[in-house]
C-alpha positions as a Python dict, from the first residue, in 0.01 Angstrom:
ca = {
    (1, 'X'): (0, 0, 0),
    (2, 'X'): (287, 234, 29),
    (3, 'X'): (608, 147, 265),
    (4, 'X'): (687, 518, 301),
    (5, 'X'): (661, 596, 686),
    (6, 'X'): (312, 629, 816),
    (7, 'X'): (401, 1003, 857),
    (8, 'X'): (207, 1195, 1101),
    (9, 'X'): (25, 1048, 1379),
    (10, 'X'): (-301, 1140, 1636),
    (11, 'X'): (-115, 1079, 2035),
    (12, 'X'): (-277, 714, 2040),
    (13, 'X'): (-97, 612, 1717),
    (14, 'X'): (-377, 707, 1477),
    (15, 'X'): (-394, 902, 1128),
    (16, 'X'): (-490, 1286, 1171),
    (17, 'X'): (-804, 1154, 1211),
    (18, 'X'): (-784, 930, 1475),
    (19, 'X'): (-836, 591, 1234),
    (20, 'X'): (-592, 319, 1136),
    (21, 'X'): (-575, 38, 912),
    (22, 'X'): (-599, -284, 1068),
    (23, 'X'): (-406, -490, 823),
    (24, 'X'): (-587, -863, 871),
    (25, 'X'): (-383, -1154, 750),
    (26, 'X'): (-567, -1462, 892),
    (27, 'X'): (-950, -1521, 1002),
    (28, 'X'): (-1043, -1190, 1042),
    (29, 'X'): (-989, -1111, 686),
    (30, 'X'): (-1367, -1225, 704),
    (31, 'X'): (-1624, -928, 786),
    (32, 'X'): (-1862, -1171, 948),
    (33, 'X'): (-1551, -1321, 1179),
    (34, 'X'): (-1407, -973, 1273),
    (35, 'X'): (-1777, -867, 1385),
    (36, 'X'): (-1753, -1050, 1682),
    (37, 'X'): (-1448, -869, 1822),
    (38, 'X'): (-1611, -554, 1732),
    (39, 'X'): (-1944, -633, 1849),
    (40, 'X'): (-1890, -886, 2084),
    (41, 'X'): (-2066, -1252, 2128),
    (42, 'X'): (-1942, -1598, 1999),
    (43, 'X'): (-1901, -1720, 1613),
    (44, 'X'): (-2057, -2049, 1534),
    (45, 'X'): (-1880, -2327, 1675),
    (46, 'X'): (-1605, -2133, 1882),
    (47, 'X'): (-1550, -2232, 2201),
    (48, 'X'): (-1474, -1848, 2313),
    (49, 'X'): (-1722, -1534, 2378),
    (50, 'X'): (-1555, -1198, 2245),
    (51, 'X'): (-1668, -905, 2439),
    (52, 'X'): (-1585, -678, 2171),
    (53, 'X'): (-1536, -326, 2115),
    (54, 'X'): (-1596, -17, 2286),
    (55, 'X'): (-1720, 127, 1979),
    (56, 'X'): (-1920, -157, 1783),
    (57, 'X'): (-1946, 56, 1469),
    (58, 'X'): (-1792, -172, 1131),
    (59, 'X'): (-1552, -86, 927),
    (60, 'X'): (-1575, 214, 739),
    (61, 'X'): (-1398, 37, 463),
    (62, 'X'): (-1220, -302, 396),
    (63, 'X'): (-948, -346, 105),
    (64, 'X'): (-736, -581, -29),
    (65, 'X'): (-356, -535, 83),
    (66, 'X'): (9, -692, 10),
    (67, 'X'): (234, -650, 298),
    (68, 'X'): (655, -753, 267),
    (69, 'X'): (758, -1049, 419),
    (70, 'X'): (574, -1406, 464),
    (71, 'X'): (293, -1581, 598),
    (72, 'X'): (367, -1962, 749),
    (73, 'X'): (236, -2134, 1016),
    (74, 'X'): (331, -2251, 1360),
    (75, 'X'): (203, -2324, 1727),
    (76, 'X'): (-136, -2513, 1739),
    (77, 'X'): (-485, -2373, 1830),
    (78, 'X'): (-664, -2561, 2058),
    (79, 'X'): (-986, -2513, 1853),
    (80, 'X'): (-867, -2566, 1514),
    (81, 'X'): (-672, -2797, 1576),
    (82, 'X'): (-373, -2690, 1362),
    (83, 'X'): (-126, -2433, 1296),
    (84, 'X'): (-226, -2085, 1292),
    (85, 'X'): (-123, -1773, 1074),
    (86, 'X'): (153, -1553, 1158),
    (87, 'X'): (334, -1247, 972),
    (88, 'X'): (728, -1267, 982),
    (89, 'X'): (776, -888, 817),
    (90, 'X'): (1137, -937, 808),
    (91, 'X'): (1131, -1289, 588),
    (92, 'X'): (1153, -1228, 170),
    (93, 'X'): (826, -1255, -1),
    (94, 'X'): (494, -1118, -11),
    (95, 'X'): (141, -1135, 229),
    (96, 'X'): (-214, -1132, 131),
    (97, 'X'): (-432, -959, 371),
    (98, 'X'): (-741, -763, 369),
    (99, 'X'): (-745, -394, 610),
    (100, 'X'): (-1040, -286, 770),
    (101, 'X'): (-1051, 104, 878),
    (102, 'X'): (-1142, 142, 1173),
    (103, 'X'): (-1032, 386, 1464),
    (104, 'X'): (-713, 344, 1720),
    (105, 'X'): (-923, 283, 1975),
    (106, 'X'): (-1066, -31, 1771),
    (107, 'X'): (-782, -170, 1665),
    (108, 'X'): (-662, -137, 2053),
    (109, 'X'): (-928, -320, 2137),
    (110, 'X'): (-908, -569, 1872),
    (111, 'X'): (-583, -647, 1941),
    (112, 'X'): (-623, -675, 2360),
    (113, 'X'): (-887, -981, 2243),
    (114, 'X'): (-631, -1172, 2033),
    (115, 'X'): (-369, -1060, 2315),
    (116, 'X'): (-651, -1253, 2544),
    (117, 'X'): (-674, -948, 2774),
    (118, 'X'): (-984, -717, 2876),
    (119, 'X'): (-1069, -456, 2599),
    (120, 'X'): (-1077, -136, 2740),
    (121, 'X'): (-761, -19, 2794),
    (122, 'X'): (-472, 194, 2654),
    (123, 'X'): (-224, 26, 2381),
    (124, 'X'): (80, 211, 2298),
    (125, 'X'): (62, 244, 1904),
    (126, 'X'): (324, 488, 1916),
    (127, 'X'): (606, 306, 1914),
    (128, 'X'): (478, 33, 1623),
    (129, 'X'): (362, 356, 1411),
    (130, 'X'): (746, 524, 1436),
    (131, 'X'): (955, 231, 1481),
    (132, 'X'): (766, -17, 1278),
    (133, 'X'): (725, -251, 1557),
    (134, 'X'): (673, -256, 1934),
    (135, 'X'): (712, -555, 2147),
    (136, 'X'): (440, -544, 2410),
    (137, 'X'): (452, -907, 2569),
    (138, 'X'): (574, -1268, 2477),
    (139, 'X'): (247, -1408, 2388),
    (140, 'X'): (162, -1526, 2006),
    (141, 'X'): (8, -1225, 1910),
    (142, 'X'): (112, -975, 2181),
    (143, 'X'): (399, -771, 1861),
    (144, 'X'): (252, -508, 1706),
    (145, 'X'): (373, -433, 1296),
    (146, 'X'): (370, -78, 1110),
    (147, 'X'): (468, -189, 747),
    (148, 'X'): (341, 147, 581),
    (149, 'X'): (104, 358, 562),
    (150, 'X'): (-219, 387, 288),
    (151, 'X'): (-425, 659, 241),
    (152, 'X'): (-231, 852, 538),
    (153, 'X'): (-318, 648, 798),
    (154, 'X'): (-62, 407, 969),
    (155, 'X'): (-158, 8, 870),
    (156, 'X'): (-116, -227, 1203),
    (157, 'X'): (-93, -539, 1232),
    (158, 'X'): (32, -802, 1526),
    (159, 'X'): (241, -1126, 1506),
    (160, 'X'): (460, -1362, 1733),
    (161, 'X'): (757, -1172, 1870),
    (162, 'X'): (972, -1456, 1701),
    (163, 'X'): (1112, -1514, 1368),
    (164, 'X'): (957, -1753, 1103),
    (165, 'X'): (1324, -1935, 1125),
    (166, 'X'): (1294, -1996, 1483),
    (167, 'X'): (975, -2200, 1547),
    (168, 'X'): (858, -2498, 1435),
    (169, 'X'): (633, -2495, 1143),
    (170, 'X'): (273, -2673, 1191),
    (171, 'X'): (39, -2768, 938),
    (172, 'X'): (-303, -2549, 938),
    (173, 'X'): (-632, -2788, 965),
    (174, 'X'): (-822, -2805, 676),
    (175, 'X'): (-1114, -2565, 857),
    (176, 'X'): (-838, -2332, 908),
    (177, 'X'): (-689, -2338, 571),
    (178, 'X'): (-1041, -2322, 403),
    (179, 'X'): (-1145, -2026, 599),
    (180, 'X'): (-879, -1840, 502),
    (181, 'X'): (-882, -1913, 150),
    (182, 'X'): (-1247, -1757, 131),
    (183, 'X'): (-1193, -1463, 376),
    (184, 'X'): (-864, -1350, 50),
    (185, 'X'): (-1100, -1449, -220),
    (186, 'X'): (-1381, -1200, 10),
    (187, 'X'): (-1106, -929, -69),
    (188, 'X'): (-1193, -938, -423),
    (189, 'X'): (-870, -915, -556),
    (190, 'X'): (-696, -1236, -646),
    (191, 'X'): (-842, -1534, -844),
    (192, 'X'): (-904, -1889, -680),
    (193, 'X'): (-571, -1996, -901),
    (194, 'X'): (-370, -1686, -709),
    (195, 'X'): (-461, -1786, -378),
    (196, 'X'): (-459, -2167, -371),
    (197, 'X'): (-58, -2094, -483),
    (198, 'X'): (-8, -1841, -198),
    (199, 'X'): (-128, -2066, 62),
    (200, 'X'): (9, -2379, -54),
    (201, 'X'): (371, -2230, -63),
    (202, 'X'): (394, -2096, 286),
    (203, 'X'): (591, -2248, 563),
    (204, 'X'): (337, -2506, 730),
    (205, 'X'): (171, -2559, 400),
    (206, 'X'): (446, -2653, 162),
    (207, 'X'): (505, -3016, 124),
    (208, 'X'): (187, -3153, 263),
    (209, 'X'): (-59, -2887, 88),
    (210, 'X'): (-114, -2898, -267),
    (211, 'X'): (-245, -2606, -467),
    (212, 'X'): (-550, -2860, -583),
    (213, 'X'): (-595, -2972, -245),
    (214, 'X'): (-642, -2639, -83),
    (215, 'X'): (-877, -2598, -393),
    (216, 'X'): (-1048, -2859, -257),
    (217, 'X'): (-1138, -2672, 25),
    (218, 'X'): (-1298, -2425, -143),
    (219, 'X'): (-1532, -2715, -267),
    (220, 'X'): (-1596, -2905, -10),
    (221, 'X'): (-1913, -2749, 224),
    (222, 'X'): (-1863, -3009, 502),
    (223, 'X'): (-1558, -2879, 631),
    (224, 'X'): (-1670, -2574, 795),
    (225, 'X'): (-1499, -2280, 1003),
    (226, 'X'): (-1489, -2336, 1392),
    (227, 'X'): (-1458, -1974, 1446),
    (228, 'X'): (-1107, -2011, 1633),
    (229, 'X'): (-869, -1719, 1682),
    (230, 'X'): (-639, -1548, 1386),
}
């Protein structure tokens, strides 16, 4: 992906063609899990309906990405009982995520579902697409992230509004971790080896994840997604 500025943008915050890339970082790296907030309904064993999109079309395409900055862990999700996934763009190091093409008004909707408001309205991608990023609320995921551009069209992405430094790290569950770990080796391009490391290093993870335990994962069928959010 290329860090140059997205460059010219459509007056919702799109490419030229109205499309974005909606840079995916934690459970919706999968393209089964990010068909229910495009098409709506409930993924085995959540405890949440998604009404989905406005336009229920897929992806036109899904690639593997590395964004700047760092991946860790923090708050706890009710359903998977752990931490969940957030992108500090500002920290040193390097995140593996997977972006789906899709249009502005997707990714608007999208993103009003992990912001747990109605789909349906207007999102100002403006401001994330020149600025880089564009505080819309206080809530986990409610701070939206330019980091670049690929192919032309800005990459999006949203995050906590804080810092990794200034929250509390807290350990993933092992249905968390696990789901993850499949939805970057879905991406098709690291090795088991590549993203064991990546996910045992981050911030939530280190210390009380091993590389061979989150291997493990990977192994073990019983331990199954709940279908939680991010």
């Amino acid at each position: 992906m290329r860090d140059a500025p997205p460059g010219e943008a459509d007056g919702r915050g799109g490419g030229p063609d109205g499309k974005v890339w909606y840079a995916s970082y934690g459970s919706n790296m999968h393209l089964d899990r990010l068909a229910h907030y495009i098409a709506g309904g409930r993924p085995p064993g959540a405890a949440r309906s998604y009404p989905g999109c406005r336009d229920r079309r897929p992806p036109v395409a899904s690639v593997p990405v590395e964004l700047r900055g760092a991946l860790y862990f923090a708050t706890r999700s009710p359903v998977w009982r752990g931490g969940r996934a957030f992108y500090d763009p500002e920290a040193e190091g390097r995140v593996l995520a997977r972006a789906h093409l899709v249009s502005a008004e997707q990714f608007t909707d999208i993103a009003a579902q992990e912001m747990y408001r109605e789909p349906g309205g207007e999102l100002d991608l403006g401001e994330a697409v020149r600025a880089g990023r564009s505080v819309l609320g206080a809530g986990r995921y409610e701070t939206l992230i330019c980091p670049g551009s690929l192919d032309g069209r800005p990459v999006l992405t949203f995050t906590a509004p804080w810092r990794m430094h200034e929250v509390a790290p807290t350990a993933p569950s092992a249905a968390y971790l696990r789901h993850l770990a499949q939805g970057l080796l879905e991406a098709g391009a690291w090795d088991v080896d590549t993203v064991t490391a990546y996910l045992a290093a981050c911030p939530g993870t280190a210390g009380l994840w091993t590389e061979r335990a989150v291997a493990e994962l990977l192994r073990d069928d019983t331990d199954r997604p709940n279908g939680a959010s991010a």
